[in-house]
C-alpha positions in Angstrom: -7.4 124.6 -13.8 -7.7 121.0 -12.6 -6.3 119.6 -9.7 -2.6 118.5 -10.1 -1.6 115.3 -9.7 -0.5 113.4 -6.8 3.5 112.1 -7.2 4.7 108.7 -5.9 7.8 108.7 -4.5 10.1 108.2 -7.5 8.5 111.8 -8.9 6.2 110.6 -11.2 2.7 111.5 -11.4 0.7 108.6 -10.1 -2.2 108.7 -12.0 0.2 108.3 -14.9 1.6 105.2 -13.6 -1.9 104.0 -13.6 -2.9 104.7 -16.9 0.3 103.2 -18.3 -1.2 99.8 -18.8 -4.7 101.3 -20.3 -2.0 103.4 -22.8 -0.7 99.7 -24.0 -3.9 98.2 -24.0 -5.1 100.8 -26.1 -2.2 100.6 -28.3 -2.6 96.7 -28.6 -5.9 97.1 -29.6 -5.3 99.4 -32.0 -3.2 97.2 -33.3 -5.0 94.2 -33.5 -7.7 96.3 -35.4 -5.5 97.1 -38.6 -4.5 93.9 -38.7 -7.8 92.4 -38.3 -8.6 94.5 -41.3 -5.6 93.5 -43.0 -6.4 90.0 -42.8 -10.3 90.2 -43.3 -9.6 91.9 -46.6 -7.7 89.1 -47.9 -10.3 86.5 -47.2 -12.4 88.9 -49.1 -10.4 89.3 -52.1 -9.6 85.5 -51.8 -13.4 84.8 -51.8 -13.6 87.3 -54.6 -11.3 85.2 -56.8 -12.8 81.7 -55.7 -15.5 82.0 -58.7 -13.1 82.9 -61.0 -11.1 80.2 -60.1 -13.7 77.7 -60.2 -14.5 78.6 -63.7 -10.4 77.7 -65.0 -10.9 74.8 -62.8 -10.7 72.8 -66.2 -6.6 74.3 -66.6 -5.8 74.4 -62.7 -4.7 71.7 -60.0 -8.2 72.3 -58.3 -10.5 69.9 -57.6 -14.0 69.7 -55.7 -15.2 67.5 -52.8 -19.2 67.5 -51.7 -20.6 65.5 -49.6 -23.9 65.1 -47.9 -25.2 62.8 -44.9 -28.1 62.4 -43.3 -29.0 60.1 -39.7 -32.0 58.7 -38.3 -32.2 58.0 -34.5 -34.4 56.5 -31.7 -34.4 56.5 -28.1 -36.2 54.2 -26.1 -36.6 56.8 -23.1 -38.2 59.6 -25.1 -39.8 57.2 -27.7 -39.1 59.9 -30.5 -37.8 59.1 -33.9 -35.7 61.6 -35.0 -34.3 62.7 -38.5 -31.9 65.1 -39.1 -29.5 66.5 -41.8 -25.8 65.8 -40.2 -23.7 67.2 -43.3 -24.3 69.5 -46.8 -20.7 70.6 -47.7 -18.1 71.3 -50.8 -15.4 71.5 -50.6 -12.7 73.7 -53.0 -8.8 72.3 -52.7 -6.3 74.2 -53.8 -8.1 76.9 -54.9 -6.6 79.7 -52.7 -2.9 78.3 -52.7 -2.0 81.4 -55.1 -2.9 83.2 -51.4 -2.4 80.0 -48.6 -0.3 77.1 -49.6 -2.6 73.9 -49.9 -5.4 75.6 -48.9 -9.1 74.7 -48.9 -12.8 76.0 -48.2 -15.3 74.1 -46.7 -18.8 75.8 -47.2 -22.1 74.5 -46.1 -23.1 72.5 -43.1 -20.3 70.2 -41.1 -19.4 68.0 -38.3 -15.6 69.3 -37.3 -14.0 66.6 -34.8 -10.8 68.2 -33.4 -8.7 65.9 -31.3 -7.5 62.2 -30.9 -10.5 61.2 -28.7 -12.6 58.2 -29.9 -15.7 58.4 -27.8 -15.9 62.0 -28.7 -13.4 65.8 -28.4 -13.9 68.1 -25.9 -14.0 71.2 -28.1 -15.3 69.7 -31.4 -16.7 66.5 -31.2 -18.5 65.8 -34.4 -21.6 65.6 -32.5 -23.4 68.7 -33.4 -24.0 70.0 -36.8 -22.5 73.7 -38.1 -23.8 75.6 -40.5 -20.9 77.7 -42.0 -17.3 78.2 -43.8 -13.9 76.6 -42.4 -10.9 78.1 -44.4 -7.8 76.2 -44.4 -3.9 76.2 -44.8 -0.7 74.0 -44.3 3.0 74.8 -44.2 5.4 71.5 -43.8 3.6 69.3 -41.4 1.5 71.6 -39.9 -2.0 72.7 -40.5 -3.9 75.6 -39.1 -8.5 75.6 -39.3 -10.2 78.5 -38.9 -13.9 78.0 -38.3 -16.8 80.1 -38.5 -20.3 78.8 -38.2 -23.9 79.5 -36.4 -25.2 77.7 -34.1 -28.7 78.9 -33.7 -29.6 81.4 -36.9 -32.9 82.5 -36.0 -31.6 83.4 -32.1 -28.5 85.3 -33.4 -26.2 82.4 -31.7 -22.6 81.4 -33.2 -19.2 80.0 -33.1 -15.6 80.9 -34.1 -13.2 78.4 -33.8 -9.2 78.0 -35.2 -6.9 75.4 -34.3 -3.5 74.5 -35.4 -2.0 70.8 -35.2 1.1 68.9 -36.3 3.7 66.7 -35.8 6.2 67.8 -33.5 8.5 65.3 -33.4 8.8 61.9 -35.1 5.8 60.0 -33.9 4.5 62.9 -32.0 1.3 64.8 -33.4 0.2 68.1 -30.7 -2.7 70.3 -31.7 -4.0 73.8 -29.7 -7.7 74.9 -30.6 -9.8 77.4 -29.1 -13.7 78.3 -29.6 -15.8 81.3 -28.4 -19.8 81.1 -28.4 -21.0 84.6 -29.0 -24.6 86.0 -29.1 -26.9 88.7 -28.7 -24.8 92.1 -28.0 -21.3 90.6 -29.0 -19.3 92.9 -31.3 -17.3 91.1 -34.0 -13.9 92.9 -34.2 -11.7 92.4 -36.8 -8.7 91.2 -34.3 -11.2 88.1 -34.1 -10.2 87.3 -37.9 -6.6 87.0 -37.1 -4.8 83.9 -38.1 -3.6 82.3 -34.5 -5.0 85.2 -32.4 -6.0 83.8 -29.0 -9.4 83.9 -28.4 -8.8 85.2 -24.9 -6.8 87.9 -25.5 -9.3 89.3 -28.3 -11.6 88.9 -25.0 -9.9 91.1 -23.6 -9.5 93.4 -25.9 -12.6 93.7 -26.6 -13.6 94.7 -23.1 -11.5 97.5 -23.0 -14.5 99.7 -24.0 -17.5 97.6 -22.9 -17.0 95.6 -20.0 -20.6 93.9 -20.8 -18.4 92.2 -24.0 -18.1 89.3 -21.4 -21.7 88.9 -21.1 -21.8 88.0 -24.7 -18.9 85.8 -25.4 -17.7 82.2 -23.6 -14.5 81.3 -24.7 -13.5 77.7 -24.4 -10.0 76.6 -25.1 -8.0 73.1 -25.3 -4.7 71.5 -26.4 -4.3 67.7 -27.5 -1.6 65.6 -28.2 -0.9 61.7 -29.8 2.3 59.8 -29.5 3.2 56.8 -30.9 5.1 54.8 -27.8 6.0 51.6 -31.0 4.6 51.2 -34.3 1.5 49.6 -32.5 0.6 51.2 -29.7 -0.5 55.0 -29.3 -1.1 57.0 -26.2 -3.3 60.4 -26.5 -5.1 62.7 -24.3 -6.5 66.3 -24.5 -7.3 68.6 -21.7 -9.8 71.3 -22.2 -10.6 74.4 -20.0 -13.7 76.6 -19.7 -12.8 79.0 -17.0 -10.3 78.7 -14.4 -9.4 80.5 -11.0 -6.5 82.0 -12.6 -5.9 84.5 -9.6 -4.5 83.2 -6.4 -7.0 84.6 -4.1 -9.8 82.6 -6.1 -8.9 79.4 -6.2 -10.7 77.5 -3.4 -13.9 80.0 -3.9 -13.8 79.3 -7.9 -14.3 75.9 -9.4 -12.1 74.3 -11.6 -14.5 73.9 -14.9 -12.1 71.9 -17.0 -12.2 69.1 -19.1 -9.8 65.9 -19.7 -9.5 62.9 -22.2 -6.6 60.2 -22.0 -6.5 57.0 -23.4 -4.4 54.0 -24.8 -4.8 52.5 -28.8 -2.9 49.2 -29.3 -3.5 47.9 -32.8 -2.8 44.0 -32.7 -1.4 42.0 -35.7 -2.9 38.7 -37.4 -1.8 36.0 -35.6 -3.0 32.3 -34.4 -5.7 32.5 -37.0 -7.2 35.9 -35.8 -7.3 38.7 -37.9 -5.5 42.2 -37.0 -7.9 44.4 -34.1 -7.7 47.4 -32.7 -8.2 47.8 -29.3 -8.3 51.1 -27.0 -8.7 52.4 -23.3 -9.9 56.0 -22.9 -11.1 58.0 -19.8 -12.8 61.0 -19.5 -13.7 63.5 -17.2 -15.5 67.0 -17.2 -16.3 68.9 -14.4 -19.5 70.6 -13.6 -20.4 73.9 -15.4 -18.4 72.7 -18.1 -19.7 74.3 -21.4 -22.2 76.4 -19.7 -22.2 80.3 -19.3 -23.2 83.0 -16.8 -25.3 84.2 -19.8 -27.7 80.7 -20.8 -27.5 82.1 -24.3 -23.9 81.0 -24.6 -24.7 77.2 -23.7 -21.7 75.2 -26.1 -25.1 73.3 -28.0 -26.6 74.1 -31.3 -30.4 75.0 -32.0 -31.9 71.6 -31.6 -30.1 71.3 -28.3 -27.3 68.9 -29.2 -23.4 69.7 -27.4 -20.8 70.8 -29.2 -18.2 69.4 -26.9 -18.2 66.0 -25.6 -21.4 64.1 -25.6 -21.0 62.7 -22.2 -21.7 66.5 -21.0 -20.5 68.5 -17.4 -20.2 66.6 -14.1 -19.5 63.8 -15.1 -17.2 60.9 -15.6 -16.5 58.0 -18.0 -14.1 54.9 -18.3 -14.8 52.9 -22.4 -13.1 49.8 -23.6 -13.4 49.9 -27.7 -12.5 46.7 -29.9 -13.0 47.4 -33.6 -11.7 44.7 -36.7 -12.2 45.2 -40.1 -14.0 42.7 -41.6 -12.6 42.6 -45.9 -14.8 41.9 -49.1 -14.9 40.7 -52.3 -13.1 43.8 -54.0 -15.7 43.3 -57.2 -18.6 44.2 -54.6 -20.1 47.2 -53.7 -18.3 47.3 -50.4 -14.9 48.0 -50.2 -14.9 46.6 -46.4 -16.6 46.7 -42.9 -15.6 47.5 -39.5 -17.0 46.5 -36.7 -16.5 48.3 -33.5 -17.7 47.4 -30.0 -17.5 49.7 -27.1 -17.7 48.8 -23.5 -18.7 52.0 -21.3 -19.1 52.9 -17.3 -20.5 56.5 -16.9 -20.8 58.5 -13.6 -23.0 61.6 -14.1 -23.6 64.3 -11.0 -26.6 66.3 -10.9 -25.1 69.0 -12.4 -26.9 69.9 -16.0 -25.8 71.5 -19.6 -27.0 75.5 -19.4 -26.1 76.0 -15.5 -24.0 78.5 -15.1 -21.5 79.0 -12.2 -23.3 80.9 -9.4 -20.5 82.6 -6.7 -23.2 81.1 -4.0 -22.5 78.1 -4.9 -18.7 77.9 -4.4 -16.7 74.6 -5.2 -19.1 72.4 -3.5 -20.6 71.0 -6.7 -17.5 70.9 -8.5 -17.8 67.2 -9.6 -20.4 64.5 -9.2 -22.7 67.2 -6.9 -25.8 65.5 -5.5 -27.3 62.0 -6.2 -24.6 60.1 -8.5 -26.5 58.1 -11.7 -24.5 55.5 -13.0 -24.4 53.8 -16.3 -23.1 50.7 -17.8 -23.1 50.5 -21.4 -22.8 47.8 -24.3 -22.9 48.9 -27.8 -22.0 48.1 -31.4 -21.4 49.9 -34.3 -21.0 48.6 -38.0 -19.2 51.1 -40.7 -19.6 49.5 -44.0 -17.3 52.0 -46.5 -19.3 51.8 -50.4 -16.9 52.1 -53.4 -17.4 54.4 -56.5 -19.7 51.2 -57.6 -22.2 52.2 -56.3 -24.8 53.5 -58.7 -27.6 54.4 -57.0 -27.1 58.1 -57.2 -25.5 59.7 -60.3 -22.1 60.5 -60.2 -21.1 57.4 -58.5 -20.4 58.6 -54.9 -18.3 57.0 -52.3 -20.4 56.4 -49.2 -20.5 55.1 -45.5 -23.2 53.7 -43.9 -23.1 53.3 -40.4 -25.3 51.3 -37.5 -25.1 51.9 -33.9 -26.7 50.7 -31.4 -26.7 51.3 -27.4 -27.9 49.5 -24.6 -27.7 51.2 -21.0 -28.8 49.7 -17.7 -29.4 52.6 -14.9 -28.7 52.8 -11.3 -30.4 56.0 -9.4 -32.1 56.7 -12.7 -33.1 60.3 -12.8 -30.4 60.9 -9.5 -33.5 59.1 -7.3 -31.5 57.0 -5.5 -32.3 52.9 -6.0 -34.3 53.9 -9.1 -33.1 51.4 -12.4 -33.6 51.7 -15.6 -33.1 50.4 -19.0 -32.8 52.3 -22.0 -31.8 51.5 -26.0 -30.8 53.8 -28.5 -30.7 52.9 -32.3 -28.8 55.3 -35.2 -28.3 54.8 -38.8 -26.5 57.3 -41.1 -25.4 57.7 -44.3 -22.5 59.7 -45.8 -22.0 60.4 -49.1 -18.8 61.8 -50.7 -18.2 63.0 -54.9 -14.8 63.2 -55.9 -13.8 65.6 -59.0 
């Protein structure tokens, strides 16, 4: 017989008391699972029905967008030209709303920017390029994105992502979005597939049985919101976080790896003789280890090394003045109109670096700006001229963008060597593509 239990001093067994919490968790996941499966086979059956939809497209409300865009870029500090394919997507509208009401399926490669930040998002910045499907529904005035998409193929690297926004009140528009980079070992449970599960409780879940499930998973979470003070002037911000010291007892031996965007948009009427502009203020701050991982695998970038999140990366600091005014055209031109969009930057950037995970040696020393402090002040331009269905270049007669950006930087302790300048240039021109049917 085995050994009887020991008994607290209410009567009950203690080791039950104990294993209470394990019985829930057990039960939650459980749980979870059949409706993980619920909900995974209705994206199948809703994928099943997609061709056959498409085919009736001709007596349905459905409709198809596609879109393709491409970029060239240069760098005067690496002298490297460098061509890459930024977007390859259709998308189907409407197709699933006899499942999700106004619904649509984005397949193919994307640039997802989720958030009200102009120099860039913390969680999706539009930066990076994703290979995969985003799936789509809205009720009233608020929309929920679910996102899943690889980030390095060949490696075995990817991303799920969901995020729900909407208007709140009048004038004010919050959203909540979560991501988790996965690789290697991870274990794809159906709880994952949930609509609106949180990221870190399928974590958790899934650590119930193998603890080494947080080896292969990093999730990142953030929540945003825009509100409109008068009809002209708009104040946003979004805080992201990576990990915190959620426990008591850690904080002051864990850092803070977090993530925050706030700015000010004031869009100024014609007046004087000056057309209408748009001017904004926006600040941003990430601490150090942002978007890294204990495992390097999970690093937030894609496979040709470019961050998910913000571009202005961990440790590091940023203050931008943007002025944009739309320049209009002749109507009977190929242009619709132009914008033109200058950006006044001042970066502070630590000597902390993207892949660098959090080492409990290192405490909260090198929280923010650690080491020699490189500075940057930055003037660039950037020139969005929007092409109507006029243009006939291509068949089909696409809508397009092209766009023009340039960068200059001057550089104080280049490289974090202190009194070391720099100057550096960087050049990009895209083009965006987009059929209507």
């Amino acid at each position: 017989m085995g050994a009887k239990s020991r008994r607290s001093t209410n009567g009950m067994p203690q080791n039950a008391e104990c294993c209470r919490p394990r019985v829930w968790l057990r039960a939650a996941r459980r749980l979870a699972t059949v409706v993980g499966l619920c909900v995974s086979a209705v994206y199948i059956a809703a994928a099943g029905s997609l061709g056959a939809t498409v085919e009736a497209a001709d007596s349905l409300p459905f409709f198809q967008n596609a879109s393709i865009g491409a970029r060239v870029a240069w760098n005067s500090a690496t002298s490297e030209l460098h061509l890459s394919l930024d977007t390859a997507s259709i998308t189907a509208i409407g197709a699933l709303d006899g499942w999700l009401p106004n619904s649509s399926i984005t397949v193919g490669r994307q640039a997802p920017k989720w958030g009200p930040g102009l120099s860039g998002s913390l969680l999706l910045s539009g930066s990076a390029s994703l290979d995969g499907i985003a799936l789509s529904a809205g009720i009233g005035s608020f929309r929920y994105v679910q996102l899943a998409a690889a980030r390095d193929v060949a490696r075995g690297r990817w991303l799920l992502a969901h995020r729900i926004e909407g208007q709140v009140a009048p004038g004010v528009e919050v959203g909540i979005s979560e991501a988790v980079a996965v690789s290697g070992g991870f274990r794809l449970q159906p709880y994952y597939l949930v609509p609106g599960c949180p990221y870190f409780l399928a974590q958790h879940l899934n650590m119930q049985d193998t603890r080494s499930q947080d080896w292969w998973s990093n999730v990142l979470a953030a929540v945003d919101a825009s509100v409109a003070v008068t009809p002209g002037i708009r104040l946003y911000g979004e805080f992201m976080v990576d990990d915190f010291p959620w426990a008591s007892s850690a904080r002051g031996r864990v850092p803070y790896m977090v993530g925050g965007l706030a700015g000010i948009q004031v869009d100024v009427p014609s007046g004087l003789g000056l057309e209408p502009y748009r001017a904004a203020i926006e600040y941003v701050r990430i601490n150090n280890y942002v978007y890294s991982h204990k495992n390097p695998e999970n690093t937030y970038v894609v496979a040709d090394g470019r961050l998910i999140g913000h571009p202005l990366g961990p440790d590091a600091d940023a203050i931008y003045l943007f002025v944009s005014r739309p320049v209009r055209l002749d109507a009977a031109g190929p242009c619709r109109n132009i914008e033109v969009t200058s950006r006044l930057g001042y970066e502070r950037h630590g000597e902390g670096t993207l892949g660098h995970g959090w080492n409990p040696s290192e405490g909260v020393a090198h929280e923010f700006l650690s080491g020699t402090v490189e500075t940057r002040t930055s003037l660039g331009i950037r020139v969005r001229a929007y092409v109507g269905p006029t243009l006939r270049v291509l068949p089909g007669s696409p809508c397009g963008m092209l766009e023009l950006a340039t960068i200059i930087e001057s550089i104080d302790n280049a490289g974090h060597v202190a009194s070391a300048r720099a100057l550096e240039a960087r050049v990009r021109l895209s083009l965006q593509l987009t059929w209507s049917q």
